[in-house]
DSSP file (Angstrom, degrees, kcal/mol; ACC not computed):
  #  RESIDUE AA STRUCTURE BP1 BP2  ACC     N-H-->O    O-->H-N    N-H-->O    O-->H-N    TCO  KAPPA ALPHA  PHI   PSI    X-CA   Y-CA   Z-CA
    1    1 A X              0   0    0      0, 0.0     2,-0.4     0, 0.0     0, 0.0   0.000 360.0 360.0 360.0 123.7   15.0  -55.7  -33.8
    2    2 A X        +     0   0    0      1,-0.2     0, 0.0     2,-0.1     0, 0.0  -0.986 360.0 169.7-126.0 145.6   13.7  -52.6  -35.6
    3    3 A X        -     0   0    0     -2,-0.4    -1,-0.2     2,-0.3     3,-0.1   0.481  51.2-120.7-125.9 -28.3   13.7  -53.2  -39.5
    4    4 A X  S    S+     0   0    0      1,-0.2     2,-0.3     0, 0.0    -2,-0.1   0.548  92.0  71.4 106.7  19.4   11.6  -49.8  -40.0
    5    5 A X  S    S-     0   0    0     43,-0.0    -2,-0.3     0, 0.0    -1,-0.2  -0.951 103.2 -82.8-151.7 156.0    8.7  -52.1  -41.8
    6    6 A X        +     0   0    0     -2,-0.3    43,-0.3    -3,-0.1     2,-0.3  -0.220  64.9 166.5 -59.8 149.1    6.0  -54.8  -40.2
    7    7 A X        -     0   0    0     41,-0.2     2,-0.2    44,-0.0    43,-0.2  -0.883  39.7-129.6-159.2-178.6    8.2  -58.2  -39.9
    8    8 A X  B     -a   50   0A   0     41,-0.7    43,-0.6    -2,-0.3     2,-0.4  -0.715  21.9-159.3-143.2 150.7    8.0  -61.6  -38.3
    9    9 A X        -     0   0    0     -2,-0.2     2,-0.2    41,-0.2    43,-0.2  -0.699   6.5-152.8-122.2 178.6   11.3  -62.6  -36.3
   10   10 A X        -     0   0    0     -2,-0.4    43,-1.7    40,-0.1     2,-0.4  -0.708  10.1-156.2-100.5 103.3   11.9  -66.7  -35.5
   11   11 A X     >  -     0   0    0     -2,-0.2     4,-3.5     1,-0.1     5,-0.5  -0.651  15.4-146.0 -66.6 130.0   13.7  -67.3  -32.7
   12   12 A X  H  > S+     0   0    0     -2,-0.4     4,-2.4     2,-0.2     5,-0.3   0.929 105.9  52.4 -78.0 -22.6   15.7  -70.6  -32.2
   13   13 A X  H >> S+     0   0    0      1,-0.2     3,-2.2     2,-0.2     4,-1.0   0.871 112.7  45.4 -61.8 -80.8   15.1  -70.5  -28.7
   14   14 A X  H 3> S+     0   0    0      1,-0.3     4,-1.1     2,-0.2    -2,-0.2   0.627 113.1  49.5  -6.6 -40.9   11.6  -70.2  -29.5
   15   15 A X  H 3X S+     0   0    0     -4,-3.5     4,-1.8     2,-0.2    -1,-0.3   0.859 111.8  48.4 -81.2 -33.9   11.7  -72.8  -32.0
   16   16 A X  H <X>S+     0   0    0     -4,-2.4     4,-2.9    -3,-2.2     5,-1.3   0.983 114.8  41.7 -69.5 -52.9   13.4  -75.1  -29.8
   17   17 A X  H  X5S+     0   0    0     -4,-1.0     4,-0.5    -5,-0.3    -1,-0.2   0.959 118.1  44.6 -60.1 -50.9   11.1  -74.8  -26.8
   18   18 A X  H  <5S+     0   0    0     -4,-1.1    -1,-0.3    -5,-0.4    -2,-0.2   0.791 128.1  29.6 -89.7  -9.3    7.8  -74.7  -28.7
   19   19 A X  H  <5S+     0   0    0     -4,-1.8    -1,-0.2    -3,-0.2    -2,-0.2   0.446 137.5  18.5-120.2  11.0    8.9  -77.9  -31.1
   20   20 A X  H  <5S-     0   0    0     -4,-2.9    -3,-0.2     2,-0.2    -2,-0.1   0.320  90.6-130.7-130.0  -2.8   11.1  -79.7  -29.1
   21   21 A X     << +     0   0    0     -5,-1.3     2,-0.3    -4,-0.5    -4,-0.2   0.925  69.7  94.9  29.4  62.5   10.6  -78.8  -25.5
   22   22 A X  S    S-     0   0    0     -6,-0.6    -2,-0.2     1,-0.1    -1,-0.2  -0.917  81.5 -74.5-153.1 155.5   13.8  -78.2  -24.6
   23   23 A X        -     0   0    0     -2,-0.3     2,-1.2     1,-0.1     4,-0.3   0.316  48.7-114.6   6.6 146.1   16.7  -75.4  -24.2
   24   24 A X        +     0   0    0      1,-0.1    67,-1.4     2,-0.1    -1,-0.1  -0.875  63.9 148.0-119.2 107.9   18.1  -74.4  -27.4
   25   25 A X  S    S-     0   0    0     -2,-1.2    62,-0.2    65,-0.2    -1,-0.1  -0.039  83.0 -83.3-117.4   7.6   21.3  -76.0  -26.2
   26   26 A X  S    S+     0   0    0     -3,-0.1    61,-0.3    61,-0.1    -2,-0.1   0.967  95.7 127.0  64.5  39.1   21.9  -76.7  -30.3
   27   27 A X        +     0   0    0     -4,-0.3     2,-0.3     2,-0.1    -3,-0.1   0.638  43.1  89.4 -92.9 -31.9   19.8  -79.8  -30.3
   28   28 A X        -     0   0    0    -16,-0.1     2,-0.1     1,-0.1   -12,-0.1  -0.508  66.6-150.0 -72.2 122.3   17.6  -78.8  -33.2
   29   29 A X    >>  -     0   0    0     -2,-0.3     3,-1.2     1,-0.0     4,-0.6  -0.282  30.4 -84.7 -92.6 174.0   18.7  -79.6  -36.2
   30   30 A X  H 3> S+     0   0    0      1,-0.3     4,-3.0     3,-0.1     5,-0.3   0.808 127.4  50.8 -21.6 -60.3   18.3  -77.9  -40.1
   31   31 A X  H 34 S+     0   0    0      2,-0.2    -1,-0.3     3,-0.2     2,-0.2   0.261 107.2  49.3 -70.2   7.9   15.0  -79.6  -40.6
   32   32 A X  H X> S+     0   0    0     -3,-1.2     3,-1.6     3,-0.1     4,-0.6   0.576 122.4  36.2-122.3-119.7   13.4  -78.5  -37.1
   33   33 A X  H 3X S+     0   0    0     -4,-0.6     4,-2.1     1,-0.3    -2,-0.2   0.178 120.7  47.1 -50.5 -46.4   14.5  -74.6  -37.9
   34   34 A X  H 3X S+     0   0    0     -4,-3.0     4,-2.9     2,-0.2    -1,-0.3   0.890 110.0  49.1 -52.6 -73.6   13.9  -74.8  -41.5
   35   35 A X  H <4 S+     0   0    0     -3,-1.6    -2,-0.2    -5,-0.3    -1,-0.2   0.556 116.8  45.4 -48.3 -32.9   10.2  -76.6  -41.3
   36   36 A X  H  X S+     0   0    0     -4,-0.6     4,-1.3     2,-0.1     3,-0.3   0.816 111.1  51.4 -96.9 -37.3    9.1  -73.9  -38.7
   37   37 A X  H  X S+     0   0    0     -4,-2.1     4,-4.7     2,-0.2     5,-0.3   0.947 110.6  47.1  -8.3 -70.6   10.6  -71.2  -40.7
   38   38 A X  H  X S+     0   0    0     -4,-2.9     4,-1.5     2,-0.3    -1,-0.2   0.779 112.9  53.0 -74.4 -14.3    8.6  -72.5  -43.7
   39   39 A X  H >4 S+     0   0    0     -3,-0.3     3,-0.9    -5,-0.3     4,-0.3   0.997 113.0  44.3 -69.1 -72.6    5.3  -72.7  -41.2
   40   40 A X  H 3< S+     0   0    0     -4,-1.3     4,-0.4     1,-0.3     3,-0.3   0.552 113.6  47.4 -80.9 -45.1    5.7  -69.2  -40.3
   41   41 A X  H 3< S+     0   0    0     -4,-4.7    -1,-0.3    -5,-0.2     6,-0.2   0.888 112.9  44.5 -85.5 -13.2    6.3  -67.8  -43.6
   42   42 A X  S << S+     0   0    0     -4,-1.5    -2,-0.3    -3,-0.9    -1,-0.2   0.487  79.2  98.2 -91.1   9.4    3.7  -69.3  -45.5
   43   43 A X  S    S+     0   0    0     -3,-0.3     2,-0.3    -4,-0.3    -1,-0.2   0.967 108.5  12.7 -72.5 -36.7    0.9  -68.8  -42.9
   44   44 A X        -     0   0    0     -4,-0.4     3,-0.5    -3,-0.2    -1,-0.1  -0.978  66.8-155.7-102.7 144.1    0.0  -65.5  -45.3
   45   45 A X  S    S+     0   0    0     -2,-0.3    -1,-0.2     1,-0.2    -2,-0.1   0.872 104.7  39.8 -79.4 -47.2    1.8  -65.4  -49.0
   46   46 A X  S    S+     0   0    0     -3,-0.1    -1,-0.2    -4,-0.1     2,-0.1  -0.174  94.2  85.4 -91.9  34.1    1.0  -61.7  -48.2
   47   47 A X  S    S-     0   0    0     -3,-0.5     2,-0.2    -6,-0.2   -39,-0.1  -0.182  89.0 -43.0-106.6-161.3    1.6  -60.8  -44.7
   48   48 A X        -     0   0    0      1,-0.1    -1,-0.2   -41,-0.1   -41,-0.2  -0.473  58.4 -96.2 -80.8 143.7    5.0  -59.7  -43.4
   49   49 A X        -     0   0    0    -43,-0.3   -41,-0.7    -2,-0.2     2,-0.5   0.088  34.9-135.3 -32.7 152.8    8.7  -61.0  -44.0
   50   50 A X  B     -a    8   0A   0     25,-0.2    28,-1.3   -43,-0.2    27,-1.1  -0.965   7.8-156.8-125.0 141.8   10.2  -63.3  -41.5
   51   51 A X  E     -b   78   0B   0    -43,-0.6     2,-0.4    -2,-0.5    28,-0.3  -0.897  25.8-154.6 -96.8 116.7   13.6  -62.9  -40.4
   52   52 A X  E     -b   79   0B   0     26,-6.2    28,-2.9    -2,-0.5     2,-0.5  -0.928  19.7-118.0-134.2 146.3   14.8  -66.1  -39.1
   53   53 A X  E     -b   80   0B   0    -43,-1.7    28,-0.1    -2,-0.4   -16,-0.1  -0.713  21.3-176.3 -74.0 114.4   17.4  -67.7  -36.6
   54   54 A X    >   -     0   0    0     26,-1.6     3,-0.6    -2,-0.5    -1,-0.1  -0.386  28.6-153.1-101.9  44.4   20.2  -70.0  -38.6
   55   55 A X  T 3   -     0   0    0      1,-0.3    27,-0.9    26,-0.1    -1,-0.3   0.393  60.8 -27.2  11.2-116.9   21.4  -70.8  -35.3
   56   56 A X  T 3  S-     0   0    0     25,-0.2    -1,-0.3    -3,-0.1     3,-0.1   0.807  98.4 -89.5 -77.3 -19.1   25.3  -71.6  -35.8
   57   57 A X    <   -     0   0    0     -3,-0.6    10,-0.2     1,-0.1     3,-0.2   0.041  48.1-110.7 128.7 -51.7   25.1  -72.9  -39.7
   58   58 A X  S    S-     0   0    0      1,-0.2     2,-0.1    -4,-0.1    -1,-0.1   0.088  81.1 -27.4  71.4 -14.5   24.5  -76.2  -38.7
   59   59 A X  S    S-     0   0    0     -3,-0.1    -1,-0.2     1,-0.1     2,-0.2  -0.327  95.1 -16.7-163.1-123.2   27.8  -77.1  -40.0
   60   60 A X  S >> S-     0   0    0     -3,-0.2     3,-3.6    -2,-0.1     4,-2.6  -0.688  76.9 -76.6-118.5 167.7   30.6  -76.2  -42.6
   61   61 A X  T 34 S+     0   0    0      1,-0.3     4,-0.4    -2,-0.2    -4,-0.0   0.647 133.9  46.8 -61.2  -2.4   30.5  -74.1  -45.6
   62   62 A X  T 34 S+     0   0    0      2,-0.1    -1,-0.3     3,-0.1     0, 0.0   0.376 110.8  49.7-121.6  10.7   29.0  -76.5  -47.5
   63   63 A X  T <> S+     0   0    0     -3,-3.6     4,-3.4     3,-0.1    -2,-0.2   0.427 113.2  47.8 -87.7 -37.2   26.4  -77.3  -44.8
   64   64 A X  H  X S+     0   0    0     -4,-2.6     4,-1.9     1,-0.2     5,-0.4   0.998 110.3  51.8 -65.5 -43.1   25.6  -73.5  -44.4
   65   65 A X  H  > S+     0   0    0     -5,-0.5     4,-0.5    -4,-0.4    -1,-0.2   0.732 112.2  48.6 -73.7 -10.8   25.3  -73.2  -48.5
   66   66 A X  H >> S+     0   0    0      2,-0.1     4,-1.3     3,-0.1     3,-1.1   0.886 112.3  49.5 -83.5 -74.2   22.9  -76.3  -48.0
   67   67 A X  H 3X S+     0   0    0     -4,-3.4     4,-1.4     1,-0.2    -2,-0.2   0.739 111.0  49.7 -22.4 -66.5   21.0  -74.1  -45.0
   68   68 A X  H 3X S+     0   0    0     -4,-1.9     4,-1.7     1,-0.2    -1,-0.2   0.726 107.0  48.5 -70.2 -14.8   20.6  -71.0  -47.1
   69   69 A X  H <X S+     0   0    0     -3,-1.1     4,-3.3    -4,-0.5     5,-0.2   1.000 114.9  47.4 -62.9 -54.9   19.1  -72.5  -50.0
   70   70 A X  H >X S+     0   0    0     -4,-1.3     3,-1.4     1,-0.3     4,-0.9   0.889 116.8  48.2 -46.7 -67.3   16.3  -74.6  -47.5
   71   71 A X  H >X>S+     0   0    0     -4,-1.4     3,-1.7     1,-0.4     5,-1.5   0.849 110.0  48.1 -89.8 -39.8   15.7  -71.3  -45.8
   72   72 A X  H 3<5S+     0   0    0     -4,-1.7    -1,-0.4     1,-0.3    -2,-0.3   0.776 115.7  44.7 -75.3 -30.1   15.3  -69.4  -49.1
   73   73 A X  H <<5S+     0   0    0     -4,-3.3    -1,-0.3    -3,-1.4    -2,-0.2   0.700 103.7  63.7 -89.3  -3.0   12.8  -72.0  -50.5
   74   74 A X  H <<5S-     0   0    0     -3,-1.7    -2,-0.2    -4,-0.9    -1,-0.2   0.535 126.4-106.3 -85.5 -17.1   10.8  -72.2  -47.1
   75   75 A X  T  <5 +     0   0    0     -4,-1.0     2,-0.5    -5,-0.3   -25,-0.2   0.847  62.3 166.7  93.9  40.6   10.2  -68.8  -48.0
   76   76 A X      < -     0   0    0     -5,-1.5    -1,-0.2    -6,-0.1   -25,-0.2  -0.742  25.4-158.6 -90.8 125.3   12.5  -66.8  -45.6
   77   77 A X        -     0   0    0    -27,-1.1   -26,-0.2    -2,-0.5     2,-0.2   0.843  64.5 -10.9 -43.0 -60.3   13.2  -63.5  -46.0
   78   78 A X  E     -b   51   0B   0    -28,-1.3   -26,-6.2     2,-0.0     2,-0.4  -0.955  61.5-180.0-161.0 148.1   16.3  -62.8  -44.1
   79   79 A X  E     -b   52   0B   0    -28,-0.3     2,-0.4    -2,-0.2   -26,-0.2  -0.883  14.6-145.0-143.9 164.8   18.1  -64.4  -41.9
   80   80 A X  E     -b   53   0B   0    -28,-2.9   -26,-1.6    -2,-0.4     2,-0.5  -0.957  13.0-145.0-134.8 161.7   21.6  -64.5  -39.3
   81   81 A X        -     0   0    0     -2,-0.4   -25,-0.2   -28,-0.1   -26,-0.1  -0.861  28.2-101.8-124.9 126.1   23.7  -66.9  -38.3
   82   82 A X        -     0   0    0    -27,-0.9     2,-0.2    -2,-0.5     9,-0.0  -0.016  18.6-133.5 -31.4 128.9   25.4  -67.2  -34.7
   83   83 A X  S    S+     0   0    0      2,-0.1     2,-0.5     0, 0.0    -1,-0.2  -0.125  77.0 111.9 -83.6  36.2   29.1  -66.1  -34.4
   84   84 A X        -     0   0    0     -2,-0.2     2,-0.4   -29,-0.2     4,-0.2  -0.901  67.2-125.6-136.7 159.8   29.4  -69.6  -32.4
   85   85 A X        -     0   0    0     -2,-0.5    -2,-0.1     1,-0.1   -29,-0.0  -0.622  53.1 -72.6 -87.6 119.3   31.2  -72.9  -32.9
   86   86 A X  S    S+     0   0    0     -2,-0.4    -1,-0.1   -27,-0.2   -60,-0.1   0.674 116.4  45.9 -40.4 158.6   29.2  -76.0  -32.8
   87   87 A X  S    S-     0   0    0    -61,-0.3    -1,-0.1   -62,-0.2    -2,-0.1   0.901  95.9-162.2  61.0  52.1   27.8  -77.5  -29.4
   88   88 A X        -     0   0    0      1,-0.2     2,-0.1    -4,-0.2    -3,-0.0   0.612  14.8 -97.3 -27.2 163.2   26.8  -73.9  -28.8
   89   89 A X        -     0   0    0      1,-0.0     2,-0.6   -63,-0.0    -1,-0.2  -0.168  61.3 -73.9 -77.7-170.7   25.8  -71.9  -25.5
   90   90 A X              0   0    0      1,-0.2   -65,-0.2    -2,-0.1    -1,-0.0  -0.867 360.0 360.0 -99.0 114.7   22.6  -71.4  -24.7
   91   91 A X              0   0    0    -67,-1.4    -1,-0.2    -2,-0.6   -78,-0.1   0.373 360.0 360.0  91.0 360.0   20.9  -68.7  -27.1
């Protein structure tokens, strides 16, 4: 991922494996992605954006408009969400 400035990425396999020690088979819910997000952006108020994994949405359009607000008060920069429909592939 080249952004053409220092950043921070969060991966949801990453997140899943190092806080749930498992697969990210699209067992980690909002509050698991969200909560390590918010870890990871505050560890400096002045270091680099993070870029973060919204894995599917978590939901429906009014679960996702729930997601981006959390991610945007965890302090997340940017973010993507997966083109896939719940009870996901792997990655």
């Amino acid at each position: 991922l080249q952004v053409g400035f220092p950043a921070l990425y969060m991966t949801g396999a990453g997140t899943t494996a190092s806080r749930l020690g498992m697969a990210d088979l699209g067992i980690a819910h909002l509050s698991d992605m969200k909560d390590h997000a918010e870890m990871i952006a505050n560890l400096d108020p002045f270091g680099p954006p993070l870029i973060a994994d919204m894995d599917t949405g978590y939901g429906g359009p009014l679960i996702v408009d729930k997601a981006v607000k959390a991610y945007i008060r965890a302090g997340v920069a940017g973010f993507h969400i997966e083109d896939q429909i719940q009870n996901k592939r792997c990655g």
